[in-house]
C-alpha positions in Angstrom: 26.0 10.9 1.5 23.9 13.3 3.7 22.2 10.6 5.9 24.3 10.6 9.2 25.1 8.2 11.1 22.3 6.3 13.7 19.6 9.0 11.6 16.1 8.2 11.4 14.5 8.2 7.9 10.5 8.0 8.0 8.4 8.3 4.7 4.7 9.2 4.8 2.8 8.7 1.6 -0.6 6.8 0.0 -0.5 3.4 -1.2 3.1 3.6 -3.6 4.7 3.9 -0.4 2.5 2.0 2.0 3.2 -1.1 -0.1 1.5 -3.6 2.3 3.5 -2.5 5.1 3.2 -3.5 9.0 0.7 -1.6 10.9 0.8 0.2 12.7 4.3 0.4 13.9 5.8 0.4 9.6 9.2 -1.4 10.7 10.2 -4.4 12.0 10.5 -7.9 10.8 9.4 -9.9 7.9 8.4 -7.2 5.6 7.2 -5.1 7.9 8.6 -1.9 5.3 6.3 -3.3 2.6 7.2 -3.9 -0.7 8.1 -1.0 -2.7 10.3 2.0 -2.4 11.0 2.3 0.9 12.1 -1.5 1.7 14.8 -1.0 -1.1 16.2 2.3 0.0 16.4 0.3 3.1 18.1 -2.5 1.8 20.4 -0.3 -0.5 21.2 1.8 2.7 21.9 -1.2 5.0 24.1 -3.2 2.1 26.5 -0.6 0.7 26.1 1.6 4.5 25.8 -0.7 7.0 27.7 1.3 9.1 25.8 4.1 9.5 22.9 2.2 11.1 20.0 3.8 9.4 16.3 3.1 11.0 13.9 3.4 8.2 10.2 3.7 9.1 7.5 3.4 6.3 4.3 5.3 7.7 2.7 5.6 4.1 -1.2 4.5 4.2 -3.2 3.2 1.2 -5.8 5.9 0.0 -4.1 8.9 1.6 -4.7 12.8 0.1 -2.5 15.5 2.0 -6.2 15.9 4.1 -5.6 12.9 5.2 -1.9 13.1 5.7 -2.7 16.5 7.4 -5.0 14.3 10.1 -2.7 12.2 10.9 0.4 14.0 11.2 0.9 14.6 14.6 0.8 10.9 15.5 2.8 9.5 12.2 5.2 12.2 11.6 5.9 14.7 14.9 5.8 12.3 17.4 8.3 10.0 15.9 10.8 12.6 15.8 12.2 11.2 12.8 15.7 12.9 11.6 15.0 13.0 8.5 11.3 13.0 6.5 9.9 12.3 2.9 7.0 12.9 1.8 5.2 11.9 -1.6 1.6 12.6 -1.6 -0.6 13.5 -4.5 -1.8 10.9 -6.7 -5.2 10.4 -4.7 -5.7 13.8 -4.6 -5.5 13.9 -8.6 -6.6 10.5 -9.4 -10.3 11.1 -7.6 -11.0 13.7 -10.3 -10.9 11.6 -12.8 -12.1 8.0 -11.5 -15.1 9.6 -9.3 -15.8 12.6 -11.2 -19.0 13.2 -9.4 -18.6 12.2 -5.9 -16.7 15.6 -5.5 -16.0 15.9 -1.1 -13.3 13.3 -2.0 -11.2 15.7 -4.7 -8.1 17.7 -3.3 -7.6 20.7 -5.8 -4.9 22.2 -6.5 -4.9 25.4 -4.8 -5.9 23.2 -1.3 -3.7 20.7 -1.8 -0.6 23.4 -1.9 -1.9 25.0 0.8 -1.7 21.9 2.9 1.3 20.4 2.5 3.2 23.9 2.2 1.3 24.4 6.0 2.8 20.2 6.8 6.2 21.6 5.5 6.2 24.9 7.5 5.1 22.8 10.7 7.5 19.9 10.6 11.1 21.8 9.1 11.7 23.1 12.6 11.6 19.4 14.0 13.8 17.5 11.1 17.6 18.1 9.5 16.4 17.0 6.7 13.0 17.2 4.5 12.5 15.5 1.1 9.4 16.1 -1.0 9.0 14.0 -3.5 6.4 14.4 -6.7 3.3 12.7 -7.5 3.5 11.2 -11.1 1.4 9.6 -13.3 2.8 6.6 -15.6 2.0 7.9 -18.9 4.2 9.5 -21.5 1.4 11.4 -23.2 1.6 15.0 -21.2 -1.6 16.1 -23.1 -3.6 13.1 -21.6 -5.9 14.6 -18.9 -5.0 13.1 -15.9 -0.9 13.8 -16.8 -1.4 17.1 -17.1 -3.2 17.7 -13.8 -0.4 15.4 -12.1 2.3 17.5 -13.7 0.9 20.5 -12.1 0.7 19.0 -8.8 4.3 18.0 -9.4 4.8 22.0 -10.3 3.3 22.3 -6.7 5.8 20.2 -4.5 8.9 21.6 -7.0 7.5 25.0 -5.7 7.2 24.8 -2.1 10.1 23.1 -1.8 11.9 25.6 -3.7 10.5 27.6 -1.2 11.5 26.1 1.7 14.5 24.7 1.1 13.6 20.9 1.0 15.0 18.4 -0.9 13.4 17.8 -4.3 12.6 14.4 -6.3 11.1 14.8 -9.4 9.7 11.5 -9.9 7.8 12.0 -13.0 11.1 13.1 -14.3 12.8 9.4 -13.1 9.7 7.7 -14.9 9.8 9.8 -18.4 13.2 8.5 -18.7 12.2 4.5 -18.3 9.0 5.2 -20.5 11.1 6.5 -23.6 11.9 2.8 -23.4 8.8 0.7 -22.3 5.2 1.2 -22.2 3.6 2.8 -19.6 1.1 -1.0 -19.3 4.6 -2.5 -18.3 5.8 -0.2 -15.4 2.0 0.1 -13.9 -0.9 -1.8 -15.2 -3.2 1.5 -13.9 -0.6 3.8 -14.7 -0.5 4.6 -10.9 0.8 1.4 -8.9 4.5 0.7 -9.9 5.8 -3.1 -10.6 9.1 -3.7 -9.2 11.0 -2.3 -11.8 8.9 1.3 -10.9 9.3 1.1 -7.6 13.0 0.5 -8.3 12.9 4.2 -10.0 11.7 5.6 -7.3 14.2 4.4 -5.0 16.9 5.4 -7.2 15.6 9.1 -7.9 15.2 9.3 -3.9 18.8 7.6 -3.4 20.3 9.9 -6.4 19.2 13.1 -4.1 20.8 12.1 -1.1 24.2 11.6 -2.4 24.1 8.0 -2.6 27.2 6.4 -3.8 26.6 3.4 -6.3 30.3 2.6 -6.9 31.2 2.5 -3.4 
């Protein structure tokens, strides 16, 4: 596995990852990880790798676009001189298009939203060994329906820049097409956008996949 011994593993996000999580430290005790993603990459981490002693720190905020990821990132990301950093960030920025079509200061388009996280990417790889940028997705297995489509090419965006810059990539609209060949989207996410267990499972699992997890160990 790539995660190193005594590493520190921070994720910044919007609400998948924020997950009710302890503010505004995001670790500690009872729950302070939340409950999605990141406290089961944690968990999975600490049970089958106990030994490498892997602090996880979940500084993902409910709401967030990259702008607002961008305004905080000095405070959340640089100086907590995490090891390693994952970012998944994306769905605001898409979703607001669609639920608030008219209130238009709170959309993030596409050719902004690249160049902000590209400029968080170029800022922060000097700092971290590793970088993980993960997709935004959108729970629906129709890639014609609106709001897909403009996820996918947001998704198009993070595979791109991180392409670019040699970060790690998670398609997790890939991980999710895969579960809804099965089930509809109504049972992974009631809005299509905030996971139920089972979702957040699949984003643990694509995240743990591209890290070099080992399942059978």
């Amino acid at each position: 596995m790539l995660l190193q011994k005594g590493e520190k593993l921070l994720f910044i996000g919007d609400s998948i990852t924020d997950c009710e999580r302890a503010k505004p430290t995001g670790e500690g005790l009872f729950g302070a990880l939340g409950k999605g993603y990141v406290s089961l990459v944690d968990a999975m981490l600490q049970a089958v790798y106990p030994e490498l002693g892997i602090r996880v720190v979940n500084k993902g905020t409910s709401g967030n676009t990259v702008l607002d990821l961008q305004a905080r990132w000095q405070e959340d990301v640089l100086d907590q001189k995490p090891d390693w950093l994952s970012v998944m960030i994306g769905i605001n920025d898409v979703w607001r298009q669609y639920d608030t079509p008219f209130i238009k200061e709170g959309h993030v388009y596409a050719d902004k939203y690249e160049a902000t996280l590209r400029e968080l990417v170029e800022q922060t790889k000097p700092h971290v060994s590793h970088l993980v940028l993960m997709t935004p997705f959108y729970i629906e297995s129709n890639e014609q329906d609106a709001m897909r489509s403009t996820m996918d090419e947001y998704g198009a965006i993070v595979k791109r820049i991180a392409s670019e810059t040699g970060a790690i990539f998670v398609d997790t609209q890939a991980a999710f097409n895969e579960v809804l060949k099965e089930l509809y989207a109504a049972a992974l996410a009631w809005d299509r956008v905030h996971p139920t267990q089972a979702g957040h499972v699949v984003l643990a699992r694509a995240f743990l996949d591209k890290i070099g997890f080992q399942w059978n160990r």
